[in-house]
N, C-alpha and C positions, 0 to 999 in steps of 0.2 A: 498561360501558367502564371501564377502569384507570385511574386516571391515572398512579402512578408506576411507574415500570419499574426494576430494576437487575440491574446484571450481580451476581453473587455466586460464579464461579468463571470463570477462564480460564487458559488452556495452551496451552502450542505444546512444537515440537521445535528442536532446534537447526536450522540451515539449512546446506547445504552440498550435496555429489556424494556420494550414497551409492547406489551402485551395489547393493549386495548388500539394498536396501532398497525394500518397495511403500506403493503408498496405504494398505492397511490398517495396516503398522506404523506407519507416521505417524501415523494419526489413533486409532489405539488409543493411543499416548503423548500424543496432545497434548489428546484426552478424558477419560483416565483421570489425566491431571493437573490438570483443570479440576473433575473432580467431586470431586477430593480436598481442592480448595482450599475448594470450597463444601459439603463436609460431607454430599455428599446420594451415593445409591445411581440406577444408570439406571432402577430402578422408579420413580422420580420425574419422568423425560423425558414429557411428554406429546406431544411435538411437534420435527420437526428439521428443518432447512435446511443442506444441504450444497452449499460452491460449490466450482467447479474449472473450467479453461477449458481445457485443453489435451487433457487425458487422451483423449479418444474420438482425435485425430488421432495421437497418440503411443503410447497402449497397446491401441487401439481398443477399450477400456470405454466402449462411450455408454449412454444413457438411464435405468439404474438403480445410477447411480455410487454416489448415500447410501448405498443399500441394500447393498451391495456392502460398504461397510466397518462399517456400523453395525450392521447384522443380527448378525454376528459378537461385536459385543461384545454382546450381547443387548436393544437395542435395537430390538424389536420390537413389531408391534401398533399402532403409533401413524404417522401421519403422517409421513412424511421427502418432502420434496421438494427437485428438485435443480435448482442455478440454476448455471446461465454468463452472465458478462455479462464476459467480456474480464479487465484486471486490477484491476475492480472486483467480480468475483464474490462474492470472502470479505463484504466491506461490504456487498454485495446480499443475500447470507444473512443479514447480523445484522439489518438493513433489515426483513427478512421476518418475521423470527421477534420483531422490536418491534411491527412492524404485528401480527400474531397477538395478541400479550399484551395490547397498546393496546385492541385490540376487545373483551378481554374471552375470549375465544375460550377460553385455555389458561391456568395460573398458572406452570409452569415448562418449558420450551425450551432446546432446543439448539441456538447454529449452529457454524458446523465449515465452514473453509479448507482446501485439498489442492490439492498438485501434485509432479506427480513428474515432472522435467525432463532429469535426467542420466543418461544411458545409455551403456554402453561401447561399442556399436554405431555406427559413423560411417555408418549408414543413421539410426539414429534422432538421431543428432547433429544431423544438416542438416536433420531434419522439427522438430525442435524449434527452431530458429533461423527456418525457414520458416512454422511455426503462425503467427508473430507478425504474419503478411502476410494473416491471415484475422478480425483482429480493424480493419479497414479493409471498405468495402462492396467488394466485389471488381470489381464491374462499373465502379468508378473504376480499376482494379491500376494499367492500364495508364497513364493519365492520371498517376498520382502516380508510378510513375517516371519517364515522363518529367521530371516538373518537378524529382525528386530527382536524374536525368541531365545535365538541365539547369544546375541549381544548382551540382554537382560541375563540372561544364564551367568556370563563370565562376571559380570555387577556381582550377583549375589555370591558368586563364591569368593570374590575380594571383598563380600563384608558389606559394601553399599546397597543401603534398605530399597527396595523397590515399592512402585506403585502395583505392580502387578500380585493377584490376591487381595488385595486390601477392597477390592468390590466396586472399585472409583472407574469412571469410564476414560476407555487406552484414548488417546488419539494416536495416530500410524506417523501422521508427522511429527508429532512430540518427540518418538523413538526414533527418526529421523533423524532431526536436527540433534538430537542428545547425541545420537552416533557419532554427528560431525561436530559436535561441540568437544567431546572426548579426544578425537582425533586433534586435532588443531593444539588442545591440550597436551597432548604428549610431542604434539611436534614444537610449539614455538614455546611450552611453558605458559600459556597462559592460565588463568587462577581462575577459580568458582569465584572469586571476591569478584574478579574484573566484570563479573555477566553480571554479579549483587548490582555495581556501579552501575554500569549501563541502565539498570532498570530503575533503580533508586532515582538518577540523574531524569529518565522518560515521568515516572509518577511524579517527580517537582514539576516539570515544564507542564504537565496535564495539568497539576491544582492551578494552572493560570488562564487555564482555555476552559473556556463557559461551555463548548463543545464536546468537551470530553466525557467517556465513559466514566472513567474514575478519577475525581479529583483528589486524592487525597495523598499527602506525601510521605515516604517509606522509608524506612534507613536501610543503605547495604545489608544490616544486620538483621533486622528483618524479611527483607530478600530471602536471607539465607537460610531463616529458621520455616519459613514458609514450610507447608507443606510438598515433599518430593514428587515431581513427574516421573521423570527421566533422568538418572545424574549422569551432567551437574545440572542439571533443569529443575528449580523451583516453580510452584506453581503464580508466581508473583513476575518472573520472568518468561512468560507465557502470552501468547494475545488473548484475551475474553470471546466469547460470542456475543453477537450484541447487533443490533437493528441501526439504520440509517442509511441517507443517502446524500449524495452530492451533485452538483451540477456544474460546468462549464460554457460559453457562450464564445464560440470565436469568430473573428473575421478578417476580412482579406480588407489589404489597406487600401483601398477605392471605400468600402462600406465604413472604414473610421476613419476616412477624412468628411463623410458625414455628421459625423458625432460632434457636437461642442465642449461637451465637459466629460468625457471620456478617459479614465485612466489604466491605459494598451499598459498590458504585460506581453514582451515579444515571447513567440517560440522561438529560440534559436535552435532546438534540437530537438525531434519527434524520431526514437526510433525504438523500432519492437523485434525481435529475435522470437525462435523454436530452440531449446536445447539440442544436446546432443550428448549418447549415451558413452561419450567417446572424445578427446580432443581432435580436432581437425587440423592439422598443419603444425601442432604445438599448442594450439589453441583452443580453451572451447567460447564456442559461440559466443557468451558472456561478455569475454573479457573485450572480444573483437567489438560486441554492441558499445563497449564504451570508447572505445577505441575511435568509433564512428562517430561517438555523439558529442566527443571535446574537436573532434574535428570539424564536424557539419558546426558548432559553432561557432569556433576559432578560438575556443578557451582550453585550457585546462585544469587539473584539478586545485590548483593553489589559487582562480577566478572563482571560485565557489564562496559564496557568503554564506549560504544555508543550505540544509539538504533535507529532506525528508526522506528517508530509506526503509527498506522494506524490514521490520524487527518482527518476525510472527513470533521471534522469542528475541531476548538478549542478546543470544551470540548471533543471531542475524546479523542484527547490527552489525557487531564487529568483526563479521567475514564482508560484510558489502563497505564497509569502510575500508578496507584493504583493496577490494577489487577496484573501487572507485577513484584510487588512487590517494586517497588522504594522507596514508602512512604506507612505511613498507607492510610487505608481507607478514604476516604472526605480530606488528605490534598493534591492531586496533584493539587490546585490552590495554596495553600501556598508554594508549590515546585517549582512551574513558578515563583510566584514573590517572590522567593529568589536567581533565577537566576541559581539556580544548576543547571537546562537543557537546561541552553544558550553554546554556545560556552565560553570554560573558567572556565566554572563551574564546580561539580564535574560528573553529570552525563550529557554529552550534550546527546540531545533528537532531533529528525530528523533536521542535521545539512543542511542536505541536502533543506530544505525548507518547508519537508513535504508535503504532498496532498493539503494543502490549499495554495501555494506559488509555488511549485516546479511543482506543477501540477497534475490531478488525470486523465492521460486515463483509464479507470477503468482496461480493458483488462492488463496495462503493470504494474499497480500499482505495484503489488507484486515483480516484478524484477527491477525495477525503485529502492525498498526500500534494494532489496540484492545487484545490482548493487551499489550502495553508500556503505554498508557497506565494500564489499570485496576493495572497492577504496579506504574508510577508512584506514582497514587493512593492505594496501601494503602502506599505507601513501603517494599517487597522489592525495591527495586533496586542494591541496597547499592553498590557502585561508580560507578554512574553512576545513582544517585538524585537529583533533583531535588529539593534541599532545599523543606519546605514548600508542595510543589504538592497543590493542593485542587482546580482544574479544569484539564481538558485536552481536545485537539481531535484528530481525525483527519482527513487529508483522502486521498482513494484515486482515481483516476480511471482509468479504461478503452478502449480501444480511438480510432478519432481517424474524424474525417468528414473532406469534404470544406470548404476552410477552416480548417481547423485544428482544430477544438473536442473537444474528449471526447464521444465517444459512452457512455457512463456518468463520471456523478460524483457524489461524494458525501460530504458530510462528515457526522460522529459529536463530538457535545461531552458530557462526559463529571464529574459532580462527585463529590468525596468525601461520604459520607452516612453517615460512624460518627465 
C-alpha cells in the first residue's frame, strides 16, 4: 500500500464550441500537455481512467470511449477503464486511478476528462440539451416536471416572467437549481443581486484564463438584465455547453523520487460519495463526504487557500460554500458580496472562471477544476494566480435524486509538496 499520492503533470484544453473538433483532438492536447509538464513519456502509463458522460447519446461512441482516444496516442497494453458518473465523471476517474496507486496496484496513472457537446446540427443540439434529463433516475421524469411545472405555475401567478412559452429550450436542471435557489431565498434572505455577484466576480476571474470559454467581464447589472431561465436564474448565471478536455498524471512516491525536476502536488484528500434521497443519521451523504475529506487531510476549512467548486449556476456556488464550511449556513451570498471569493480576497473561489464562465463539458468538469487547482499550486497562473496558495479543494457533483441531493459528489484537497 502507498501512502502518498501526487499529481505531477496536468492539462486541459481551452473550452469552448468547436465544431471542426472530436474527442480524440481534445484529449491528445490535454495529455500530451500533462505528460510534458511531468517530464515523463506514455511508456510510463501503467494504468488509465477515462471519464465522459454524454458522448454515447451524442456521438453514439459507448463502451470503449478510453480506448478510442488513448490507443491512438499509443497508450496501449495497459488497463483503461471508462467511467460515467454524470458531471462528476472527470473526479470519478481521478477517484479511480488514486484508489489504484493507494493500493499499491500501479506507481504511475493516468486520468483523463472529455466531452464533446457542440454541434452544428440542430438535431444534435436539442440531444445534448436533452442528455442532461438522463443523469435524474428516469422512472421519477415525470414526477419532477411535474413539480418543475408546478413551481413555474406559482412564478407566473406572482408576476415573474418565465422562460417557459417563449420557444427557448427548458433544461430540468435549470428548474432545479432555481427551485433551490428560491428556497434558500426565503429561508436566509438571500438576493438575486448576491447570484448577479457570484457570476460577475466567475466572468472577471475567466477574462484572465486563456482557457476559458468566455472571457469577457460582466457587471452584477448586467447579470441581472440578462435574459431569464428560471427565477432568480439569469441566463449569464448559468453554465454554457461547450467542448474540452483535461488530464491528470499521478504517482506514488517510489516513481517521483525518480523524477529530478518534478513539481508533486500531494493528494491529501480523494473522496467520492452516492447521494441519498433522504438524510441519514441527520446527515446527508454530502456533508459526511466533507467531513471525511478535512479529516483524511488534517485540515480544515479556514486551511483552504483556493477552491474550485462545482457552480453549474451561481447559487451553486453559494450552497457548496456553505457546505464546505466557508461561512455559516445562508450566508455564502454575503460572502460573494464581501468580496472574500474574488481574486484578492481572503478565500478566492473558482479563479479559474468556474462552470458558468470557464465552461462546463460535463465529461471533463471534474479535472478542468483539479487541473486549475494543481496550476494554482505550482503558481503558473500568472494573471489570476493566487498569491501564496499551498493548499486547495475541488468540489464536483453529478446528476440529482429525488429530494434534491447529488447522485455523485465529491471533493479532492490538494497540497503543495516542493
Amino acid at each position: 500500500m502507498s501512502d502518498n499520492i501526487y499529481v505531477i503533470g496536468a492539462g486541459q484544453t481551452r473550452y469552448g464550441k468547436f465544431f471542426g473538433r472530436n474527442t480524440k483532438s481534445l484529449v491528445q492536447e490535454a495529455v500530451g500537455q500533462a505528460l510534458q509538464q511531468a517530464g515523463v513519456t506514455t511508456a510510463v502509463i501503467e494504468a488509465a481512467w477515462v471519464g465522459s458522460a454524454a458522448q454515447g447519446i451524442l456521438t453514439g461512441q459507448e463502451m470503449i470511449r478510453g480506448q478510442a482516444v488513448l490507443v491512438p496516442l499509443g497508450i496501449s497494453g495497459v488497463p483503461i477503464t471508462n467511467v460515467e458518473n454524470a458531471c462528476a465523471s472527470a473526479s470519478t476517474a481521478f477517484h479511480g486511478a488514486w484508489t489504484a496507486l493507494k493500493a499499491g496496484l500501479y506507481d504511475c496513472v493516468l486520468a483523463v476528462g472529455m466531452e464533446k457537446m457542440a454541434f452544428e446540427d440542430p438535431e444534435l443540439r436539442r440531444r445534448a440539451m436533452e442528455s442532461f434529463s438522463t443523469a435524474v433516475d428516469i422512472e421519477d421524469l415525470d414526477w419532477i416536471r411535474e413539480e418543475a411545472l408546478a413551481a413555474e405555475a406559482a412564478l407566473e401567478a406572482a408576476g415573474r416572467k418565465s422562460a417557459y412559452g417563449e420557444g427557448r429550450s427548458k433544461s430540468l436542471f435549470m428548474d432545479l437549481y432555481a427551485a433551490k435557489a428560491r428556497d434558500h431565498m426565503e429561508r436566509h434572505g438571500t438576493r438575486q443581486m448576491d447570484l448577479a455577484i457570484v457570476s460577475s466576480k466567475n466572468h472577471k476571474h475567466a477574462s484572465l484564463n486563456p482557457y476559458a470559454q468566455y472571457r469577457k467581464e460582466i457587471s452584477p447589472e448586467e447579470v441581472l438584465s440578462d435574459d431569464l431561465v428560471s427565477y432568480p436564474l439569469t441566463r449569464l448565471m448559468c453554465a454554457p455547453l461547450g467542448d474540452g478536455a483535461a488530464a491528470a498524471i499521478l504517482c506514488t512516491e517510489a516513481f517521483l523520487d525518480r523524477l529530478e525536476s518534478a513539481r508533486p502536488v500531494e493528494v491529501l484528500a480523494s473522496c467520492l460519495t452516492a447521494g441519498a434521497e433522504a438524510p441519514i443519521d441527520g446527515k446527508m451523504p454530502s456533508d459526511r463526504l466533507i467531513e471525511k475529506a478535512y479529516a483524511t487531510a488534517g485540515l480544515g476549512p479556514r486551511d483552504i487557500d483556493v477552491a474550485e467548486v462545482h457552480d453549474a449556476t451561481a447559487f451553486s456556488e453559494i450552497v457548496q460554500v456553505e457546505a464546505l464550511g466557508f461561512c455559516e449556513p445562508g450566508q455564502g451570498g454575503a460572502l460573494a458580496a464581501s468580496r472574500a471569493t474574488s481574486l484578492g480576497g481572503s478565500l478566492p473561489v473558482n479563479p479559474s472562471g468556474g462552470l458558468e464562465s470557464r465552461g462546463h463539458p460535463i465529461g471533463a468538469t471534474g479535472l478542468a477544476q483539479i487541473t486549475e487547482i494543481v496550476w494554482q499550486l505550482q503558481g503558473q497562473c500568472e494573471a489570476r494566480q493566487v498569491e501564496g496558495a499551498r493548499i486547495g479543494l475541488t468540489q464536483n457533483s453529478g446528476g440529482n435524486l429525488r429530494g434534491g441531493a447529488s447522485a455523485a459528489y465529491a471533493v479532492h484537497i490538494f497540497g503543495r509538496a516542493f
